[in-house]
N, C-alpha and C positions, 0 to 999 in steps of 0.2 A: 369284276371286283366283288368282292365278297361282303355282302350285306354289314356282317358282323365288323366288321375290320371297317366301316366306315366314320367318320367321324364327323358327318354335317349335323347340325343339330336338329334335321327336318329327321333325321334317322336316331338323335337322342336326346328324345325331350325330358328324359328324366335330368338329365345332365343338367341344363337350363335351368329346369326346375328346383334344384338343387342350390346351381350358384343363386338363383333369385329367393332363393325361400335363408340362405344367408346373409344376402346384403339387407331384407327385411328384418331380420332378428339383428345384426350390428344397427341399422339404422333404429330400430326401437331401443335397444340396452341402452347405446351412447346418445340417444336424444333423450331421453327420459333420467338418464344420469345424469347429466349438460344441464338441463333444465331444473331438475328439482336443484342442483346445488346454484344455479347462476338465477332463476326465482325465486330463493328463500326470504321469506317474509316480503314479497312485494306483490303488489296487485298487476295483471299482464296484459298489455294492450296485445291486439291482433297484429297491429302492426309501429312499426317503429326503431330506437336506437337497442332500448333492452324488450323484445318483444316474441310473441309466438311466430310470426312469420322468417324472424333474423335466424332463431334457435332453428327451424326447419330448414331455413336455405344455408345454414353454417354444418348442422348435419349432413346435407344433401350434398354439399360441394365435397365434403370428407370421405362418406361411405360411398357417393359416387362416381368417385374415382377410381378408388377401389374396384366397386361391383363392375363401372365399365373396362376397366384394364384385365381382370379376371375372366371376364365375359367375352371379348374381342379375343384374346391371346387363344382362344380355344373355339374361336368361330368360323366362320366361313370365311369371314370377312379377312383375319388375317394369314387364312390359310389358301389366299389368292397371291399373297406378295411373298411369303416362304422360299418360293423355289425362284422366283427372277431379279428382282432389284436385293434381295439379300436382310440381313437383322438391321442395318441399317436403314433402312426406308420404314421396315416393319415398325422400329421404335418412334421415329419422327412422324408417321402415321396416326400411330397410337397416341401419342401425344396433343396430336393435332384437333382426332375424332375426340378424345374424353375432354377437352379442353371446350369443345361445339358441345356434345351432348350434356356435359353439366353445366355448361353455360344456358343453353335452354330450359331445363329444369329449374335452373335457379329463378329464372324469369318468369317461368310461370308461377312458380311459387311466390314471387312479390306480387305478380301479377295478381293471383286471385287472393291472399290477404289483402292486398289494397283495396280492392272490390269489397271484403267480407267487414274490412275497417270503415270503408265510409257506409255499409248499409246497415252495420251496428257500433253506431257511434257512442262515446266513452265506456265500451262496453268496456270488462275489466273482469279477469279470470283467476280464480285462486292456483298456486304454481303449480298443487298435481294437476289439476285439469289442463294449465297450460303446457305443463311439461309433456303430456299422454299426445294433445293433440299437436303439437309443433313435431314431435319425433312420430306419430301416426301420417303426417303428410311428408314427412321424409322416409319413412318406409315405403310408401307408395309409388315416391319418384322413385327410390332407387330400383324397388321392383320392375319400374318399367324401361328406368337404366338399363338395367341387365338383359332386360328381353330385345331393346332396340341393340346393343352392340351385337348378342347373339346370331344376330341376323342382319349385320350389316351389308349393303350392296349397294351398288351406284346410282339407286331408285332409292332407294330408304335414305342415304345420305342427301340427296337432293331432297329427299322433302324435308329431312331435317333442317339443312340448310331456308328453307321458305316457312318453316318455322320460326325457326333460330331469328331471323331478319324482320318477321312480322311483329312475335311477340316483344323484340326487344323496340323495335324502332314504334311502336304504340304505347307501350310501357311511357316512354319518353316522352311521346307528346303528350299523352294523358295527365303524365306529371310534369310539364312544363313551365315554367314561374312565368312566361311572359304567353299570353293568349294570342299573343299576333305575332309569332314567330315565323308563322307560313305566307304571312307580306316579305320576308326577306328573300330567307333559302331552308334548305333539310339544314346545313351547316350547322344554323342558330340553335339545334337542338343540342349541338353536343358543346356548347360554350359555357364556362363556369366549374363549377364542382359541386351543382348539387346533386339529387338523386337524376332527375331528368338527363343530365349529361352525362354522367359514368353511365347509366344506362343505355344510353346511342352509343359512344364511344366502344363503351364493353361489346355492344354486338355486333359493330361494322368491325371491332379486331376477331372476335371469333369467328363472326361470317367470313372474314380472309380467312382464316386456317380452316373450313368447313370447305373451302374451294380448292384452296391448295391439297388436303385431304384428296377433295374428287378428284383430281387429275390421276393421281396413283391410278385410281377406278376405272376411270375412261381410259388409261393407256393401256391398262392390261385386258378390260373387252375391246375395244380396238385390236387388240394382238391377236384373242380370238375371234376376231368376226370373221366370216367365209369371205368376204370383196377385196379385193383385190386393193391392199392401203397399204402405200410404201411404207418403211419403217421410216424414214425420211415425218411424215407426214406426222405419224405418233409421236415423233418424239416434239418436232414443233406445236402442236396442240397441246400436249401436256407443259412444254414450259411457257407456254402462253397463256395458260391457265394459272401455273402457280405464281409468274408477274402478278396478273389482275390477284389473284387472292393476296398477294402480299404487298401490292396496291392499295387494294383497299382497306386490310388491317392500317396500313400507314396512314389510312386517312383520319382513323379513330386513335390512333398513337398520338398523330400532333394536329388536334383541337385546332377551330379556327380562332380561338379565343388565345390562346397559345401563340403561332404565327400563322397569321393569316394568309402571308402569301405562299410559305410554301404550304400550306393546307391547297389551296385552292390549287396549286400546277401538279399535286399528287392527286388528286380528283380530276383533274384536267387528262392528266396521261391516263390515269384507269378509263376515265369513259371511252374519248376516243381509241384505247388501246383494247376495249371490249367491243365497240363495232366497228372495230376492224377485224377482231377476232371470228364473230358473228359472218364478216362480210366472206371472209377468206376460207369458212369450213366448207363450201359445196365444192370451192376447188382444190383444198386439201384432203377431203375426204369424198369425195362422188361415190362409191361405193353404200352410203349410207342412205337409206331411202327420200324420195323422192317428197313425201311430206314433211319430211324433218328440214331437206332444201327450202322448199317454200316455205315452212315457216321461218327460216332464218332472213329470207328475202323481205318477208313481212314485217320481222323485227326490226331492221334496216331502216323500213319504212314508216314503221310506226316512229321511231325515234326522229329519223328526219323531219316528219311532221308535224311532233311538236316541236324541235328548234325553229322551223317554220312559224308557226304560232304564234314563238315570245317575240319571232325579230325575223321579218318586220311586222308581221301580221300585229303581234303586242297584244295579245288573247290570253296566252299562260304565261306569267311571270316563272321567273327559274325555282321557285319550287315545283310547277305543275312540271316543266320539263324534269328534275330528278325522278320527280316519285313515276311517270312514266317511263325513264331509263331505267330507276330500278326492276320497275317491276316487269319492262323486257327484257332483264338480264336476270333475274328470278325465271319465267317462264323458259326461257332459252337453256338454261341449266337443266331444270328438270325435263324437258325436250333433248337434248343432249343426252343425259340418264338414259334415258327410254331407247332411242335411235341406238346406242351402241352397246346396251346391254344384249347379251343373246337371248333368244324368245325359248329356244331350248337349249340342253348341257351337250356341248360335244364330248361323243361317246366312240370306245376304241373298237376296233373290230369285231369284238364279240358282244358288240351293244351297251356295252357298263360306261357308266359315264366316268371320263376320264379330267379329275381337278388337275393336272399338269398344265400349264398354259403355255409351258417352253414347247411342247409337241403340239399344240394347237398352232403355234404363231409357223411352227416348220413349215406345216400346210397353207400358210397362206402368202401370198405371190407376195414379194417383198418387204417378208418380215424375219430378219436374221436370229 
C-alpha cells in the first residue's frame, strides 16, 4: 500500500487538525453570537435556565454534531463498516456514536458549571464575558469531539461508553431533590422531570445506543481475529448486544415514575439477558483469550454474590446489587473491547496493512 494513498488519520494529522481547528472557530463565531444577542442587558449566572453553562452546552450539542459527523465520515472508525454491512449501518452507526459522544460532552459541561456555580455562588457575568466564556468551553468540547470520532475504535468507544454512564448517572445523584434515594433503588433517580431525572434518563438512553454502536465494532474485529469463530457465533453476539443496548435505552425511555411496572420487567430482561450474555461468551467465542474467559467467569460471580447478599443474606439492598451489575457490565464491555480488538493490523502479502475486513474474515475458519 502506498503511504501517500492512505487515509488513516495516524498517516494525516493535518486533516484532523484541520476538521478540529473548524468546529473551534464555528463553535466560538456561533456561541459568542448566541450569547451576546440572548445576554443582552442581563447579568449571567454560571449556571441555570438563561445561563453560561446552557449557551455552552446548546453550542456543544449543535457544532458537535457537526464536527463529530465530519470527523467519523472520514475516520477509521467509519472506514471499517464501508466495505461489509453497507451506507446503511454506516448511517445508523453514526448516528448512534454523535448521539453518545455529544451526549457526554454535554454532561460534562453541566457537570463542571455546576461545580463552578456552587463554588462561586451569585456570582454574575456581564454578557461579553459570558458570551467569550460559554462559546470558549464549547470550543473546547467540540475540539475534542473531533479528535475522539477521528479516532474511533472499539477501545475508545468502550471507554466512551464508561464515561458516558459515569458522568451522567453522578450528575444525577448529585442533583437529586430527595437525599435518600439509594434506600430504594438506581430507578428513583430518573423519576420526575427535574434536572436529576432527564439526566439518568438521558444517559441510560445514550449509553443503549453507545452499546448498540459497539456491537458493529466487536463483529467486524471478531471477523478479523485469527481463532477459529463461527460466523454463527458473530452474528449472535452482536445481536445480543444491540437487544441489551436497546434494553437499556428503553429503561430510561419509560421512567419508573412513568409506569412502573413495565420499567421494572425492561430492567428485569436487560440484566438477566446480560449475564447470560456474559455467561455464554467462553462458549460462543473460545478462541478469545483465556483471561478475558475468566474474567467473564468472575463477572458471573460477582453478580451472583451480590443477589446473594440482598436475599437472603439482606446486606445490600437493590441499589448496592445495581450499581454492582452496572459496573460489571461496564467493566465487561471494555474487557470485550480489548479481547477482540486485534493487538496488530492484518497485513497482505507484501507486509502493507490491509483495511479490507471482507479478505480478513475469508481467512478465518468459519467466517463467510
Amino acid at each position: 500500500m502506498d503511504p501517500t494513498t492512505d487515509r488513516s488519520p495516524a498517516l494525516r494529522p493535518a486533516a484532523g487538525a484541520r476538521r478540529a481547528s473548524v468546529a473551534v472557530g464555528l463553535a466560538l463565531t456561533s456561541g459568542t453570537t448566541l450569547g451576546l444577542l440572548w445576554f443582552r442587558g442581563q447579568q449571567v449566572p454560571l449556571l441555570g435556565t438563561m445561563s453560561v453553562g446552557v449557551l455552552a452546552a446548546a453550542t456543544t450539542g449543535v457544532v458537535g454534531m457537526w464536527a463529530f459527523v465530519m470527523s467519523y465520515l472520514d475516520g477509521v472508525g467509519a472506514r471499517r463498516f464501508r466495505d461489509r454491512p453497507g451506507p446503511r449501518r454506516l448511517v445508523v452507526d453514526t448516528l448512534l456514536l454523535t448521539a453518545a459522544t455529544v451526549g457526554v460532552a454535554i454532561l460534562l459541561i453541566g457537570g463542571v458549571f455546576g461545580v463552578l456555580h456552587h463554588a462561586f455562588r451569585e456570582m454574575r457575568l456581564e454578557p461579553v464575558g459570558a458570551a467569550l466564556l460559554g462559546a470558549g468551553a464549547a470550543a473546547v468540547a467540540c475540539a475534542s469531539i473531533s479528535a475522539v470520532a477521528s479516532s474511533m475504535t472499539a477501545r475508545a468507544l468502550s471507554a466512551l461508553l464508561i464515561l458516558l454512564a459515569t458522568s451522567g448517572v453522578l450528575a444525577s445523584m448529585l442533583s437529586a431533590p430527595d437525599p435518600l434515594w439509594w434506600q430504594r433503588n438506581l430507578s428513583e433517580l430518573g423519576a420526575g422531570s427535574d434536572f436529576s431525572a432527564v439526566a439518568f434518563n438521558a444517559t441510560l438512553i445514550a449509553t443503549g445506543m453507545a452499546v448498540t454502536a459497539l456491537s458493529g465494532y466487536v463483529e467486524t474485529d471478531l471477523r478479523n481475529h485469527p481463532g477459529p469463530i463461527a460466523a454463527l457465533s458473530v452474528r449472535v453476539v452482536r445481536t445480543w448486544l444491540i437487544a441489551i443496548g436497546a434494553l437499556l435505552a428503553g429503561v430510561g425511555l419509560v421512567p419508573v415514575s412513568a409506569a412502573d411496572t413495565v420499567h421494572t420487567v425492561i430492567a428485569s430482561i436487560m440484566g438477566v439477558g446480560f449475564v447470560a450474555l456474559v455467561a455464554a461468551t467462553p462458549f460462543l467465542l473460545p478462541a478469545l483469550p483465556r483471561w478475558f474467559h475468566r474474567a467473564s467467569v468472575a463477572v458471573v460471580v460477582a453478580f451472583g454474590a451480590a443477589v446473594l447478599l440482598m436475599w437472603p443474606a439482606r446486606y445490600l439492598n437493590l441499589t448496592g446489587v445495581e450499581v454492582v451489575g452496572a459496573g460489571a457490565l461496564m467493566a465487561w464491555v471494555v474487557l470485550l473491547a480489548r479481547a477482540t480488538t486485534p493487538s496488530t493490523p492484518i497485513r497482505d502479502e507484501g507486509g502493507a496493512p490491509r483495511p479490507d475486513s471482507r479478505d480478513a474474515a475469508r481467512q478465518v475458519p468459519g467466517i463467510a
